[in-house]
C-alpha positions in Angstrom: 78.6 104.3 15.5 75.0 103.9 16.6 73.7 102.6 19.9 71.0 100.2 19.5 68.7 98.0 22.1 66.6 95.5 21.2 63.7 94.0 23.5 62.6 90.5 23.1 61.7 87.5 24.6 61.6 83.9 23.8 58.6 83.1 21.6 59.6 81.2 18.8 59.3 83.1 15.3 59.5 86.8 16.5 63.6 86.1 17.3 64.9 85.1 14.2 63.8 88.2 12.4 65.1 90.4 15.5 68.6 88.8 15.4 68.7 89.0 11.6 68.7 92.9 11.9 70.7 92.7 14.9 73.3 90.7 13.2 73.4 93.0 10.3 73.5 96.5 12.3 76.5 94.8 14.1 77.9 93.9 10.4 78.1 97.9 9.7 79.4 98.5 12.6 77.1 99.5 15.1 76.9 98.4 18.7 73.7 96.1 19.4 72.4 94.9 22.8 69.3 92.1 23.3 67.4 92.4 26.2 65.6 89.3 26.8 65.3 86.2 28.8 68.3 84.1 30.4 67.3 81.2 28.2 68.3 83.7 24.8 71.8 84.2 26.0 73.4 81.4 24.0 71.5 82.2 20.9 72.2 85.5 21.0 75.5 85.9 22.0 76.0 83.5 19.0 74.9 85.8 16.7 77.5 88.5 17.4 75.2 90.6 19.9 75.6 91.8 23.4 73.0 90.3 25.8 71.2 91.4 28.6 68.9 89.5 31.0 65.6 90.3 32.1 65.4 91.0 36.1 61.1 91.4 37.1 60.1 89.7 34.1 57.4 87.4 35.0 57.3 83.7 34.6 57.8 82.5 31.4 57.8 78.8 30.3 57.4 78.6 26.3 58.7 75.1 25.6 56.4 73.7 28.3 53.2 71.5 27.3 50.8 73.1 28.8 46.9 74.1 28.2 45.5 76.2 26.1 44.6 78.2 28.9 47.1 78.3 30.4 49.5 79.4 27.7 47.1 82.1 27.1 47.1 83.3 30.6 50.9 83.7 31.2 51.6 85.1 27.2 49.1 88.0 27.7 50.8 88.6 31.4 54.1 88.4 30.0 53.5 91.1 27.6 51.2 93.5 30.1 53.4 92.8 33.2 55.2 96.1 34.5 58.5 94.5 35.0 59.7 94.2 31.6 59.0 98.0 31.0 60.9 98.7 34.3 64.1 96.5 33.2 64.0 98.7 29.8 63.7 101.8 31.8 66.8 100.8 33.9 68.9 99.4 30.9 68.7 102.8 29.5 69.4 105.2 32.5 72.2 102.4 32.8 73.7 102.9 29.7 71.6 104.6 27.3 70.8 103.9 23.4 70.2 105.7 20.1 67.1 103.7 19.6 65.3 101.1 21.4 63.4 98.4 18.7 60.8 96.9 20.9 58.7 93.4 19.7 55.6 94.7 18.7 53.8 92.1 21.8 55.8 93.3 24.7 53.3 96.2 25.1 54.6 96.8 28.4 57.8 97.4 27.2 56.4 100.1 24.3 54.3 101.8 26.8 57.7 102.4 28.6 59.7 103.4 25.9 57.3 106.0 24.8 57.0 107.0 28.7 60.8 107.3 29.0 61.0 110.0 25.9 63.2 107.5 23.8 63.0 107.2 19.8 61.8 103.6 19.1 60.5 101.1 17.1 57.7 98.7 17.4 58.9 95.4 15.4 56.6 93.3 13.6 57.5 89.5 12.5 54.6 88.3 10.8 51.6 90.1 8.9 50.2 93.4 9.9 46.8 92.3 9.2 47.4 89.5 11.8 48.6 92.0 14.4 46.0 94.6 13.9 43.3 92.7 13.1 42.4 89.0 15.5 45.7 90.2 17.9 44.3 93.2 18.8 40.8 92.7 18.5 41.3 89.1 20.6 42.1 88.1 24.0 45.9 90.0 23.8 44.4 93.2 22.3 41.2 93.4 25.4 43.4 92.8 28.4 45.9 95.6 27.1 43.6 97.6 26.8 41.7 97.3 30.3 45.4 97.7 31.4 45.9 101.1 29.7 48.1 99.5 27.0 46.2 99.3 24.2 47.9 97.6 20.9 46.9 100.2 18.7 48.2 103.1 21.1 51.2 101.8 21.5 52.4 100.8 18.4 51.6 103.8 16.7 52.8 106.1 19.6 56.3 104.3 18.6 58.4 106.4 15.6 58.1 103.9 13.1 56.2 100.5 12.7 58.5 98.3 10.9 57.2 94.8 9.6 59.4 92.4 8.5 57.3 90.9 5.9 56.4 90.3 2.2 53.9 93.5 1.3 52.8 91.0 -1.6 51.8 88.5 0.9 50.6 90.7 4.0 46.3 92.2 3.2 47.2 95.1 4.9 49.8 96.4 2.6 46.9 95.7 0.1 44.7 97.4 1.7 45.9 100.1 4.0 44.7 98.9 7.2 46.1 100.4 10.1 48.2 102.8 8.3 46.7 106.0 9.3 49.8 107.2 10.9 51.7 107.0 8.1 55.0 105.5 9.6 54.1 101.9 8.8 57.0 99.9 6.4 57.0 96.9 5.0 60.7 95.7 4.7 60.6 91.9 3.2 60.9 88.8 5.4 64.3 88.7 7.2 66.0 85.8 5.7 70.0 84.4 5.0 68.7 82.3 2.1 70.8 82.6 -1.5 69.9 80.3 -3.4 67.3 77.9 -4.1 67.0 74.2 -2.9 68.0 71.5 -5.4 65.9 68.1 -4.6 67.1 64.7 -4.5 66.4 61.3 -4.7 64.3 59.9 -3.0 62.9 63.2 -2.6 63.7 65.0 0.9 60.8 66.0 2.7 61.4 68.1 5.9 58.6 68.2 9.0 58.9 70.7 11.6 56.2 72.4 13.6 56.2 74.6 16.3 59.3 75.1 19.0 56.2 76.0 21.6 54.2 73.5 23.4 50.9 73.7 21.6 48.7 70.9 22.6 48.0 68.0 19.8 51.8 68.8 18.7 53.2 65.1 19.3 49.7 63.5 18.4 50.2 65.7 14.7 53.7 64.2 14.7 53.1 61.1 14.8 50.5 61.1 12.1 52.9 62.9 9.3 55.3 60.3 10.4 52.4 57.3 9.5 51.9 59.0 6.2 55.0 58.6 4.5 55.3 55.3 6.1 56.3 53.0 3.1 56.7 55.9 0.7 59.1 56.6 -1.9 60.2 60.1 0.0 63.2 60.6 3.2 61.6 62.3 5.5 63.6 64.5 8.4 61.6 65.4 11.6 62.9 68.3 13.7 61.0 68.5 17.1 62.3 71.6 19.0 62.4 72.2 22.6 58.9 71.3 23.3 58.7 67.6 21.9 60.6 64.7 22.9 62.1 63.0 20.2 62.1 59.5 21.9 59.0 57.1 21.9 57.3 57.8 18.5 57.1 55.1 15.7 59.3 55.8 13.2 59.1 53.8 9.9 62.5 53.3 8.0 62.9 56.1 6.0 62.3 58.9 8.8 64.9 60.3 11.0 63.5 62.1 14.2 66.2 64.8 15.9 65.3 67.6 18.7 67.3 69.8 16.2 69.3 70.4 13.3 69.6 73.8 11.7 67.1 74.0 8.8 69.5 75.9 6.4 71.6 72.7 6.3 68.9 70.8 5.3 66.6 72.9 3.3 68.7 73.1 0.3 68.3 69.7 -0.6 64.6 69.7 0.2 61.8 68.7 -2.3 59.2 70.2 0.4 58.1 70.9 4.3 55.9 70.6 6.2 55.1 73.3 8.5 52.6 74.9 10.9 52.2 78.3 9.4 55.3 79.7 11.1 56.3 83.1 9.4 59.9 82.5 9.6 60.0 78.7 8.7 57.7 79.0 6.2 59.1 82.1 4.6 62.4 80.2 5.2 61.1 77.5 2.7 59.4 79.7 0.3 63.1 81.5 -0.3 64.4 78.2 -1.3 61.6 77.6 -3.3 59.8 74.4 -1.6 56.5 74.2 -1.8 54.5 73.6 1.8 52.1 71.5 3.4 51.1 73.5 6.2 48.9 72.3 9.6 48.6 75.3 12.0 49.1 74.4 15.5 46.9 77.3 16.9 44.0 79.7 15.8 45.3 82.2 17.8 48.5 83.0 15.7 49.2 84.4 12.8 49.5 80.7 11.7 46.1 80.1 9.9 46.7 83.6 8.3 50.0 82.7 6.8 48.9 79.2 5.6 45.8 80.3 3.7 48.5 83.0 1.8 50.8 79.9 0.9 47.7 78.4 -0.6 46.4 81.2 -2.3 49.6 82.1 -3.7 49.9 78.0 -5.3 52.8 77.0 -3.3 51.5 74.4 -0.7 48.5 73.0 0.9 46.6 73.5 3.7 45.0 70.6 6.5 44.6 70.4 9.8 46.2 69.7 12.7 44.1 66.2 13.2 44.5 65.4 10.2 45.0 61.5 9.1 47.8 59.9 8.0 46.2 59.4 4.4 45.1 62.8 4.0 49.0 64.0 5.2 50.0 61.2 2.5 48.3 62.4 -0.2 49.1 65.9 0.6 53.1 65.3 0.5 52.8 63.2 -2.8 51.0 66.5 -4.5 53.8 68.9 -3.6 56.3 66.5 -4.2 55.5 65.4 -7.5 52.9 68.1 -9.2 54.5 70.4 -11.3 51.9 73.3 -10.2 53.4 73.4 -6.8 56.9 73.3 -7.8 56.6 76.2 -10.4 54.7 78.5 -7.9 57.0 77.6 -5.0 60.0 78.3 -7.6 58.9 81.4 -8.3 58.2 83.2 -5.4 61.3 82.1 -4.3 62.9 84.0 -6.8 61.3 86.9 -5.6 61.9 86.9 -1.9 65.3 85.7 -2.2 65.6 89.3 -4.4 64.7 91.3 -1.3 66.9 91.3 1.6 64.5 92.3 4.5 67.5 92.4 7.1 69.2 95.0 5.3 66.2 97.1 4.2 65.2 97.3 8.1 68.5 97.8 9.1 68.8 101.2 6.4 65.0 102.4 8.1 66.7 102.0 11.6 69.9 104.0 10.7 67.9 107.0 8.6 65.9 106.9 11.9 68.8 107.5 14.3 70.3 110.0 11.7 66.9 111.8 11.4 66.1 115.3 13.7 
């Protein structure tokens, strides 16, 4: 039995992918610990997995609204800020681990790992090309740097960079980018899908954007909720931590709810509505929905993995100000075209073929088993 850590913290689609491994290394029979924030502990004690809580990590409010500024202020301390290296450090002279897999943001926490002489992993959710290109070369990838943490030292100093994404949909595993090192792997998008959705009538349209407070988020809302105001779909709204559910206008055939697991309702889906998230979109795309999606922020991967749904014929793109008609006429396309539907469908197929938990989870275990 292996001894396994994984570092984290509470950003919205870089956990599901981590718990998905997690959950399956714990399957085989391995031990696996989380260390992240206090306000992980249900979710990851829910997935089988032994938690641990961050003691000098700094303050960390993701489900706030707050500004743009202000978001990008405390993200790029959270994941430069010594203390979350120092709580690695002492987990591991605490009780120490066959390998440490360490989200590929918490730079600090790399920096540490590599410091400390242990074997581990820096753990990519979303597109390489994202993370090596605007991340690094942005606002996250200057201040590391001037810190002495910079992104493309650290990951590569790590013994394997493991991306839990689709190669087919990711530029750099077109292209090579970053890859110098050699030690780069794609392993398919994390995912518990098995089938694919089958629609109903009226058709079921689910809206969900992001669980962090991006500004314009409830304005956005509102406006997908006037679009299908009057029309022949159901529409679902999920709001996450960040967005109230009470006080928007809600016509008739919309239902509004803080949450409710989108695996319950995605198989009976005709479409969603996202804002580029990698996990909920990918999500979709393995039950074969197409996507309207409106990114929330340019400085995600969000833009990035809407313009790949779109390229790839399986959902639309607008943004996040868009108009009710616009929205409307967007949702009646994927709903009813038969273009969208027959892409969606069949890149579905394909990532539902690929089990991206279990492919990282073999490159993890070869790892530990490796000189």
């Amino acid at each position: 039995m292996s001894d396994i850590l994984i570092v984290t913290f509470e950003a919205g689609g870089n956990v599901p992918p981590a718990l998905g491994i997690g959950r399956e290394l714990h399957r085989r029979g391995h031990r696996v610990r989380v260390l992240g924030h206090a306000m992980q502990q249900s979710q990851i004690e829910s997935a089988g997995l032994e938690f641990r809580a961050y003691r000098n990590s700094p303050t960390w409010r993701p489900h706030d609204q707050l500004s743009t500024w202000t978001v990008l202020t405390m993200g790029i301390t959270m994941v430069t800020a010594p203390g979350v290296g120092q709580d690695l450090r002492d987990e591991v002279r605490a009780d120490p681990a066959d390998l440490v897999v360490v989200d590929c943001m918490l730079f600090n926490a790399l920096d540490a790992a590599a410091r400390e002489g242990l074997r581990h992993v820096a753990l990519f959710h979303t597109f390489y090309a994202m993370f090596y290109g605007s991340f690094r070369r942005g606002p996250f990838g200057i201040v590391a740097r001037t810190k002495g943490l910079g992104p493309r030292r650290v990951w590569h100093g790590s013994d394997l960079e493991l991306v839990c994404s689709d190669p087919a949909f990711d530029p750099a595993a077109r292209d090579g980018a970053g890859r110098t090192n050699g030690h780069v792997v794609w392993t398919g998008a994390v995912h518990e899908v098995r089938e694919a959705a089958v629609g109903r009538t009226p058709p079921r349209v689910l809206a969900s954007l992001s669980t962090a407070g991006f500004a314009g988020q409830r304005r956005t809302l509102q406006n997908i909720l006037d679009a299908v105001e009057g029309a022949d779909v159901e529409l679902v709204v999920t709001t996450g931590p960040s967005v109230d559910p009470a006080g928007f206008r809600v016509p008739q055939n919309v239902s509004v709810h803080r949450y409710v697991p989108h695996n319950e309702l995605m198989p009976e889906c005709s479409a969603v509505i996202g804002h580029g998230g990698h996990a909920t979109t990918f999500r979709a795309l393995a039950h074969g929905l197409p996507m309207l999606i409106m990114p929330m922020s340019p400085l995600t991967d969000q833009p990035a993995v809407g313009k790949a749904v779109a390229d790839a014929g399986a959902g639309k793109v607008l943004r996040r100000t868009a108009g009710p008609d616009k929205i409307r006429d967007a949702i009646d396309d994927l709903v009813h075209s038969e273009r969208y539907r027959t892409a969606a469908a069949a890149l579905g197929t394909r990532i539902r073929g690929t089990d991206g938990a279990a492919a990282a989870a073999d490159r993890l275990l070869a790892l530990v088993d490796s000189p």
